[in-house]
Structures are given as structure tokens and as C-alpha cells.
Kinemage of the C-alpha trace (Angstrom):
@kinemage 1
@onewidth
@group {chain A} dominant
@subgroup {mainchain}
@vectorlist {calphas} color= white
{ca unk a 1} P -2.281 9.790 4.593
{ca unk a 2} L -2.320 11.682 1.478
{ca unk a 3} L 0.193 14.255 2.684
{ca unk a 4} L 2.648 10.971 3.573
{ca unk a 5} L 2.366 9.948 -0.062
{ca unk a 6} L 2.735 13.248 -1.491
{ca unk a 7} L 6.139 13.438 0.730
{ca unk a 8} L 7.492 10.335 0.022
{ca unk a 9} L 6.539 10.624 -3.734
{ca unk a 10} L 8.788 14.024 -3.623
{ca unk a 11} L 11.286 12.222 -1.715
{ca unk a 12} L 11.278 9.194 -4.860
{ca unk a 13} L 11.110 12.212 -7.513
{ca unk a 14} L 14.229 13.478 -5.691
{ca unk a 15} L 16.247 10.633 -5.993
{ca unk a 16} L 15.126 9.837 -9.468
{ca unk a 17} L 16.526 13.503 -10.668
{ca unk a 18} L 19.769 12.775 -8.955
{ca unk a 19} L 20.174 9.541 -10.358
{ca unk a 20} L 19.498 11.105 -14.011
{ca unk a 21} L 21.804 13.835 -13.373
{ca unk a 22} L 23.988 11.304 -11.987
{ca unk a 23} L 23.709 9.307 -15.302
{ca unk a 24} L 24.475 12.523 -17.524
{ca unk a 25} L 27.514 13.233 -16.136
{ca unk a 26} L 28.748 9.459 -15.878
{ca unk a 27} L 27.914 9.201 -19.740
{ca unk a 28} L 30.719 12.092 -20.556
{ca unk a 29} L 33.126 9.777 -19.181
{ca unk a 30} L 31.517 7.054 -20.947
{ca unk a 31} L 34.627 5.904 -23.313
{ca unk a 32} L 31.541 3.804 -25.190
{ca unk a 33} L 30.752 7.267 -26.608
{ca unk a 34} L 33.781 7.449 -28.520
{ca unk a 35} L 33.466 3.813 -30.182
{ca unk a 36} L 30.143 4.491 -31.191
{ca unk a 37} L 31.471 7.510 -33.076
{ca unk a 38} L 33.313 4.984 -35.294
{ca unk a 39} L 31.904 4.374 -38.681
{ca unk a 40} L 32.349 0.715 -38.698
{ca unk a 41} L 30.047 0.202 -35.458
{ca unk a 42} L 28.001 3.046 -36.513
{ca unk a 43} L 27.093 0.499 -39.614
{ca unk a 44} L 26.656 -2.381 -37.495
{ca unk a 45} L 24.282 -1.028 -35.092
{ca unk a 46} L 22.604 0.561 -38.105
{ca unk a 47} L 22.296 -2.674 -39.490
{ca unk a 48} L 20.696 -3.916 -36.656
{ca unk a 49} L 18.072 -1.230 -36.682
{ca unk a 50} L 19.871 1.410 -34.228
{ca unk a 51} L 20.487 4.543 -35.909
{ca unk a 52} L 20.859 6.593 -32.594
{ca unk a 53} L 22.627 4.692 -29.666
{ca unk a 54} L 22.446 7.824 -27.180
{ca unk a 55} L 18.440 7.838 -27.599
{ca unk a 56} L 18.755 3.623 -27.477
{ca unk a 57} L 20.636 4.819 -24.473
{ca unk a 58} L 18.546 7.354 -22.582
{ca unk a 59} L 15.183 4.946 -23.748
{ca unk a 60} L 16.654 2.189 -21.724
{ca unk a 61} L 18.004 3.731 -18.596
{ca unk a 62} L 15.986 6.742 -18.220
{ca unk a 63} L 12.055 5.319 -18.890
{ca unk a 64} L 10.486 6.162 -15.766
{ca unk a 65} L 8.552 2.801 -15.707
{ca unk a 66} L 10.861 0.203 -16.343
{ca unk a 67} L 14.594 1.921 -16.821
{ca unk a 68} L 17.432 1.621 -14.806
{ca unk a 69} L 16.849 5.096 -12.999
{ca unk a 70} L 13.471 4.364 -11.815
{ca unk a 71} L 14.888 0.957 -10.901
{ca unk a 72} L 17.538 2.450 -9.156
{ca unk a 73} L 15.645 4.867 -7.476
{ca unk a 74} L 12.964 2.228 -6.119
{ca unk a 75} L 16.021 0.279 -4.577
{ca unk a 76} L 16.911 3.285 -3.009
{ca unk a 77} L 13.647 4.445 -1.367
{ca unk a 78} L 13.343 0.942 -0.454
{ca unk a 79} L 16.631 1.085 1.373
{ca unk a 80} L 16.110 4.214 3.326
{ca unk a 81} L 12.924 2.489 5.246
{ca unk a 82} L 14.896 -0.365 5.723
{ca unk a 83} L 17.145 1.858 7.297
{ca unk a 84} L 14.787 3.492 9.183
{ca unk a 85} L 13.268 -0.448 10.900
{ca unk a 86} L 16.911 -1.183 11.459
{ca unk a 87} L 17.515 2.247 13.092
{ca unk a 88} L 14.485 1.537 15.230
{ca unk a 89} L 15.542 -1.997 16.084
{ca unk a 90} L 19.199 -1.009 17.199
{ca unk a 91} L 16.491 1.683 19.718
{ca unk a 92} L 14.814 -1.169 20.873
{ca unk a 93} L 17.782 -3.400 21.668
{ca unk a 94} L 19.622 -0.269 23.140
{ca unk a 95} L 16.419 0.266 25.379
{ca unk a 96} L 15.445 -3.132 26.291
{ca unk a 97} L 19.568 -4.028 27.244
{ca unk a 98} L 18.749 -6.663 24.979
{ca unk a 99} L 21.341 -8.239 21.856
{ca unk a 100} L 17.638 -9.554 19.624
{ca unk a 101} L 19.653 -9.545 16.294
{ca unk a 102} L 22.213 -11.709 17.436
{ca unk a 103} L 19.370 -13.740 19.473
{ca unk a 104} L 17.700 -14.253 15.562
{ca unk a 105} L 20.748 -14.943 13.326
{ca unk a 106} L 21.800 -18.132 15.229
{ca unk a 107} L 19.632 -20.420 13.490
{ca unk a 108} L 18.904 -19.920 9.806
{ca unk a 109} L 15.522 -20.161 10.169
{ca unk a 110} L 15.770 -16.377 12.525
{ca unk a 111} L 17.517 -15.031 9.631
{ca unk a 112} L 14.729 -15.760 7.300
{ca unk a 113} L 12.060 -14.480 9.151
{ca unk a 114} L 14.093 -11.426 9.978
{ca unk a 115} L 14.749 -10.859 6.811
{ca unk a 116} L 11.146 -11.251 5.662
{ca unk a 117} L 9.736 -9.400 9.339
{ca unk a 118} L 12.512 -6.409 7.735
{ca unk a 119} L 11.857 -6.294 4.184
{ca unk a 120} L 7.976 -6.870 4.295
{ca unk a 121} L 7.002 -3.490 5.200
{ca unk a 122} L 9.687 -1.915 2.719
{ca unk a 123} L 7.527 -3.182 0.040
{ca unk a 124} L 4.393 -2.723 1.253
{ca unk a 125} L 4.783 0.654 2.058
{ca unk a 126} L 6.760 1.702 -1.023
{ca unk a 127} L 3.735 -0.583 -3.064
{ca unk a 128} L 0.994 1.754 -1.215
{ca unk a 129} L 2.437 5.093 -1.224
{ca unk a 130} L 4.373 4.448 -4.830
{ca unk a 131} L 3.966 2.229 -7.425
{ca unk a 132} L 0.272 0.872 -6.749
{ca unk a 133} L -1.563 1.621 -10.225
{ca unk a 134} L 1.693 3.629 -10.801
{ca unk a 135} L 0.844 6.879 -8.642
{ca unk a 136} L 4.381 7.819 -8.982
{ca unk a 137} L 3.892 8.298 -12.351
{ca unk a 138} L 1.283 10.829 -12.043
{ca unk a 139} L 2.936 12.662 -9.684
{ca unk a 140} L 6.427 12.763 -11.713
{ca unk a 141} L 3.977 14.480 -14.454
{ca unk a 142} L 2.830 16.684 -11.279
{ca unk a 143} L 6.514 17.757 -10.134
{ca unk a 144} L 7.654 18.068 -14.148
{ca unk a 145} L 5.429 20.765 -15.031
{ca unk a 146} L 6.361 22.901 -11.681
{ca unk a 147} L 8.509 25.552 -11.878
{ca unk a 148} L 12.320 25.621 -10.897
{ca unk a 149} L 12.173 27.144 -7.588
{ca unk a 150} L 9.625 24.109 -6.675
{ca unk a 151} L 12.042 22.158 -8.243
{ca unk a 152} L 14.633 23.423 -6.488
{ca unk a 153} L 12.876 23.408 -2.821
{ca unk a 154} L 12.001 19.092 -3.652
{ca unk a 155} L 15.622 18.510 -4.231
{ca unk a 156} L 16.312 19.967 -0.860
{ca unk a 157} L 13.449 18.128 0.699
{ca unk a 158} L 14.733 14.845 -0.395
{ca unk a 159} L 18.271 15.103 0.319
{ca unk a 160} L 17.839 16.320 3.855
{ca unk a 161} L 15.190 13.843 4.478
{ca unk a 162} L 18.249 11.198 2.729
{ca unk a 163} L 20.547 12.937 5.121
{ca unk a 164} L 18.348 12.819 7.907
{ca unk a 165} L 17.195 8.674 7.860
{ca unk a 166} L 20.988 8.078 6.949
{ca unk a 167} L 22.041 10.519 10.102
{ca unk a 168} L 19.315 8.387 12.444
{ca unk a 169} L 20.444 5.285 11.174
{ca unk a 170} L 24.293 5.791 12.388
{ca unk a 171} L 23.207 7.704 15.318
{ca unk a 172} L 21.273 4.166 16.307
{ca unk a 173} L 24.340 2.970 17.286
{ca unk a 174} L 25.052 4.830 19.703
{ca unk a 175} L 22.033 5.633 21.205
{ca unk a 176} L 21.899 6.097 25.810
């Protein structure tokens, strides 16, 4: 179980860098940049007891416990086993000759329960292996004090495991 965690904890750390990177390069583009450069809002926000707004900025969306990265990232994870039980589903229905999605969704009460029978494990899994008593956070300390080429070889791990859920997922479809 412990190598499972330490996989899908590289997997999270993986996303989490690309959604920073992502970030970095969205903020050149950011056209806020160049207002903020402006004396006259450079006063106000002064006033108002921000002297910096690009640490204000990189405070809010990149803390690892409660910015928009890590929030980003969580919803991410979260999605890929989703996509994973809906992968295996569209198996199952392709197996069985059965349609059991459209068998659930006539009657709202289906929907909810297939929506809580699908999104139920996503959060207890990602709450085991993750964020109970914040074990991501220790390993993100972990993977940040590694060297580049270890680095280097997690980014690869998590975008061909990304690849490889997302790959499943469509191939679902058209499974026998």
C-alpha cells in the first residue's frame, strides 16, 4: 500500500509542478501586470497594506495547502480516478451487452446515487493516499529536495500515467 501512495503522491506532485509552471507562463500574459506597474494603483494597494502584488499573487495561488494550484491539482487527481470508474463501467456495460448508465439516469433518484456510487471512492481514495493529516505535504518536501534528474523522471511518470488513464478512458468506448 505504501508503494500506491508513494505513486500517486508523485503522480499529484506532477500535476502540481505543471500547474505552477502553467501559472508562470500565463502570468507573462497577464495584462494585470502592467496596471499594477502604474503609480496610482501602486498607492492604492499600498494603502491597503500590499506593497508587493506578485508575492500577494504567488501567496494566494501557489500555497501548497490552500492555493489555487494545490486546489487545482486535487480536482485533477480526483478526475483521473473518476475517469478510471467510468472507464471501467463503459468495460462492464461493453461485457455484460448491457446499457446500466442509461438504465440509472431515467429517474433522478439513479442519477444521485450514481453520482454518489462514482464520486465516493474519488474522495476516499484521494483522502487516504493524499491529504489525510496532509501526507502530501510531506512528500512535496520529499520530491523538493531531490535532485533534477528525479525531478525530471516524476514529471515523466505523471504525465504518462495522465496519458495513460486519459488513453483507457477513450479506448472504453470502444472496447470488443
Amino acid at each position: 500500500m505504501k508503494n500506491i501512495e508513494l505513486f500517486w503522491n508523485i503522480v499529484y506532485y506532477g500535476i502540481y509542478r505543471f500547474d505552477v509552471y502553467l501559472r508562470y507562463l500565463v502570468g507573462y500574459l497577464n495584462p494585470f501586470k502592467a496596471i499594477h506597474k502604474i503609480k496610482g494603483v501602486q498607492q492604492y494597494y499600498s494603502a491597503q497594506g500590499v506593497n508587493d502584488m506578485n508575492k500577494l499573487r504567488n501567496r494566494i495561488l501557489g500555497n501548497r495547502e490552500s492555493g489555487i494550484s494545490s486546489i487545482r491539482s486535487g480536482g485533477a487527481i480526483g478526475g483521473l480516478l473518476a475517469l478510471i470508474e467510468y472507464g471501467l463501467i463503459n468495460v462492464i456495460q461493453k461485457i455484460t451487452g448491457s446499457n446500466l448508465i442509461e438504465k440509472i439516469w431515467q429517474t433522478n433518484t439513479g442519477f444521485i446515487i450514481y453520482l454518489i456510487s462514482l464520486l465516493l471512492p474519488v474522495i476516499l481514495i484521494n483522502n487516504y493516499l493524499l491529504f489525510q493529516r496532509n501526507k502530501y505535504l510531506k512528500y512535496f518536501d520529499e520530491f523538493d529536495e531531490l535532485g533534477a534528474k528525479k525531478k525530471q523522471l516524476y514529471s515523466w511518470i505523471s504525465f504518462l500515467t495522465v496519458v495513460f488513464i486519459v488513453s483507457l478512458f477513450f479506448l472504453s468506448f470502444n472496447v470488443l
